[in-house]
C-alpha positions in Angstrom: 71.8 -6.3 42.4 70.9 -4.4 45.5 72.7 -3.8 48.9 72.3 -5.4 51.7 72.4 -3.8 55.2 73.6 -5.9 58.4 74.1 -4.7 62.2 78.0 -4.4 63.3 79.2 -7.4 63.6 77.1 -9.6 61.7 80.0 -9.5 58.8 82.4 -11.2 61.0 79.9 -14.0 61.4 78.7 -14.7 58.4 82.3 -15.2 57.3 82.5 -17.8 60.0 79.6 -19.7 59.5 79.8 -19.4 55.3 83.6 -20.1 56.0 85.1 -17.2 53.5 87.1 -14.2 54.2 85.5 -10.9 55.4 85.7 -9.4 51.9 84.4 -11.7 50.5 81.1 -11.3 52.5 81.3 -7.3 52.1 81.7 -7.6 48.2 78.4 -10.2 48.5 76.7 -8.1 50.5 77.5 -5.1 48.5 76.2 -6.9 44.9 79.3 -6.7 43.4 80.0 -10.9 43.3 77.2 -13.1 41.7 78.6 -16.9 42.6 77.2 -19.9 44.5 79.0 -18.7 47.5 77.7 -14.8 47.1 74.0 -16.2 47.4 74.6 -18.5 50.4 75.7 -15.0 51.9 73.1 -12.9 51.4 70.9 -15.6 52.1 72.2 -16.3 55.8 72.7 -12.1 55.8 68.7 -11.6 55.5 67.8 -14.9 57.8 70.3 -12.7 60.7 67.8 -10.0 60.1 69.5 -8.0 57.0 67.6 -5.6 55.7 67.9 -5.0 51.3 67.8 -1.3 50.3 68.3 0.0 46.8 71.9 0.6 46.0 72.6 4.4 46.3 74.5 6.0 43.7 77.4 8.6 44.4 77.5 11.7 43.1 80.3 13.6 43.0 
């Protein structure tokens, strides 16, 4: 699943308006979570004007 980038301080409301912890909207926004609540998420993150980029991979 791919990442999804938000502007600072978007995380801190979609928490509040989905109504789930702060992690939990980073691990949804990262791809890591697939649930009911994960979707609504990214859903609401895109509607604020997210932006969905491929995930980058590290290399160390």
């Amino acid at each position: 699943m791919n990442e999804i980038l938000v502007r600072y301080g978007d995380v801190t409301k979609l928490s509040k308006m989905c109504g789930c912890t702060i992690q939990s909207v980073r691990l949804a926004l990262k791809g890591y979570v697939e649930s009911d609540l994960a979707t609504k998420v990214r859903k609401e993150a895109i509607s604020l004007g997210g932006v969905e980029i491929k995930r980058r991979r590290r290399v160390i």
